[in-house]
RODOMAR-722245 format. One record per residue (C-alpha): residue number from 1; residue in one letter; x, y, z. Coordinates in Angstrom, 2 decimals, padded with zeros to 5 digits. Example, Ala and Ser with C-alpha at 12.3 -4.5 7.8 and 13.67 -1.06 7.14 Angstrom:
     i   aa        c1        c2        c3
     1    a    012.30   -004.50    007.80
     2    s    013.67   -001.06    007.14
***
This chain:
     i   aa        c1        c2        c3
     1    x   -070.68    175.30   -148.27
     2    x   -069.35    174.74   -151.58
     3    x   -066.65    177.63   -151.07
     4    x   -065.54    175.98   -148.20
     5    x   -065.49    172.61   -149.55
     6    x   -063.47    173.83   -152.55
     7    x   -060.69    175.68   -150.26
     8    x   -060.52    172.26   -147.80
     9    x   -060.35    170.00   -151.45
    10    x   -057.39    172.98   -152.16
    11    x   -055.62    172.67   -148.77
    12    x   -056.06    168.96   -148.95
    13    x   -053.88    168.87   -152.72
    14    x   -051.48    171.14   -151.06
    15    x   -050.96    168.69   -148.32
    16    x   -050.38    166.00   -150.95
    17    x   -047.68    167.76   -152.81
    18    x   -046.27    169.10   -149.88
    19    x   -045.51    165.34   -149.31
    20    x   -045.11    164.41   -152.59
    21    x   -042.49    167.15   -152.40
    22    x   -040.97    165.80   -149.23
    23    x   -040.31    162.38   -150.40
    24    x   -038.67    163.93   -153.69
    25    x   -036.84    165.86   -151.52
    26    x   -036.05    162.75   -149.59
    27    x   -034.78    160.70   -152.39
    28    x   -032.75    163.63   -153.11
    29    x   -031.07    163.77   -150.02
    30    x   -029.56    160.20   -150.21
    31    x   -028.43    161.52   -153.37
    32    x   -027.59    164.91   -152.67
    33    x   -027.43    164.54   -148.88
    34    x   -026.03    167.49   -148.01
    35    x   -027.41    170.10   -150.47
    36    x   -030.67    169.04   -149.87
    37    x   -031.29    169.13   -145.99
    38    x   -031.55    173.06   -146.03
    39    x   -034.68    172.98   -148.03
    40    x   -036.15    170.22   -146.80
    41    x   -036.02    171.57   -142.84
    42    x   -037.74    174.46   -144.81
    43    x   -040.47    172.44   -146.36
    44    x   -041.06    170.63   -143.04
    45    x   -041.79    174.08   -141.19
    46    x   -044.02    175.39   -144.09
    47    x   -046.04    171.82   -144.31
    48    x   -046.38    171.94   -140.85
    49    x   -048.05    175.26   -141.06
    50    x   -049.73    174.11   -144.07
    51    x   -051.23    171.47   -141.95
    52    x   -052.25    173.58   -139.30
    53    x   -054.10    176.05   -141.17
    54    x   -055.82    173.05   -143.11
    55    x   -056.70    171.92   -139.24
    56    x   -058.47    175.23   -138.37
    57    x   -060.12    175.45   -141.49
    58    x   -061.88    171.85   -141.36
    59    x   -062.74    173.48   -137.23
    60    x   -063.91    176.55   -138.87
    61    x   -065.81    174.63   -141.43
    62    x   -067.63    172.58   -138.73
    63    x   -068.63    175.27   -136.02
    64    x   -070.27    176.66   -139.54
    65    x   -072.15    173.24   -139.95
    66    x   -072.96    173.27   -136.56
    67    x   -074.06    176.64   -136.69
    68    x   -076.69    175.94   -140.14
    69    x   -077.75    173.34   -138.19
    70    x   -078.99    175.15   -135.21
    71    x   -080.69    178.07   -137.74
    72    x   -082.35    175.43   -139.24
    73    x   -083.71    173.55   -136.09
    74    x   -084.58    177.44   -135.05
    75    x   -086.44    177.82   -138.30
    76    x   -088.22    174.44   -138.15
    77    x   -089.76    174.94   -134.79
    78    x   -090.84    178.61   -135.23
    79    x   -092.51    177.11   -138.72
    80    x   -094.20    174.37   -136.85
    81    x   -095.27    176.93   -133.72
    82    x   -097.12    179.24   -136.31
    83    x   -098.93    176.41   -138.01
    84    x   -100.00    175.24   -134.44
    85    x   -101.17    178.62   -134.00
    86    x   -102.82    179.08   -136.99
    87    x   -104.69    175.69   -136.55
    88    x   -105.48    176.98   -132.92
    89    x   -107.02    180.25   -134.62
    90    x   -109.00    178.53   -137.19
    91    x   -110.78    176.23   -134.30
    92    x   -111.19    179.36   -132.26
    93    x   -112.88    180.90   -134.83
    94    x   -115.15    177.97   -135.91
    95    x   -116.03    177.74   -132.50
    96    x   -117.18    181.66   -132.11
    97    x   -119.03    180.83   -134.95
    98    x   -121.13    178.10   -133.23
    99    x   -121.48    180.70   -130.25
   100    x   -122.48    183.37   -132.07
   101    x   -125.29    180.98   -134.35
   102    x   -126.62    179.19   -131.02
   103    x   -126.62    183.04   -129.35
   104    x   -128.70    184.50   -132.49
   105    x   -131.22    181.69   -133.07
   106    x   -131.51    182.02   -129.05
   107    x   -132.92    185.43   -129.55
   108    x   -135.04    184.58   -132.86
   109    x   -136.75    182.11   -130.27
   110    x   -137.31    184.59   -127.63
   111    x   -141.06    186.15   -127.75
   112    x   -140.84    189.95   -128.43
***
């Protein structure tokens, strides 16, 4: 989780200089409006990319949330199904106990 969280935080400062980028490129422009267009229809197309990887990341990131979630709801109920099994097994056992006391001072009363 923290891997992931690092490369979105990573993606998310590219993003921000890719715009900061943009609007330097931008003042540029009305500057230097023809020198400057060629890279910045070249910056568009990469932030746009940039962007869309960033996009399928944070998707990638969430189906992997959704995904711990589920193991861990998974885990949870197989935890709570052996303790209810367990608690099952103990009362079974206390109870064979009983049976098995009542059965043997039955036969201690019985007349040989």
């Amino acid at each position: 989780e923290l891997w992931i969280s690092l490369e979105e935080h990573q993606d998310a400062l590219e993003l921000i200089m890719s715009k900061y980028r943009k609007q330097m490129l931008q003042l540029l422009q009305g500057r230097k409006g023809e020198d400057a267009e060629p890279v910045l229809n070249v910056h568009q197309a990469n932030s746009l990319e940039i962007e869309s990887q960033i996009d399928r990341i944070c998707e990638m990131g969430e189906v992997m949330r959704k995904a711990i979630q589920v193991d861990d709801d998974q885990f949870f109920k197989v935890q709570e199904k052996l303790a209810q099994l367990e608690l099952e097994n103990k009362e079974l056992r206390e109870l064979l106990s009983i049976s098995k006391e009542s059965f043997e001072v039955g036969r201690e009363d019985l007349p040989d």
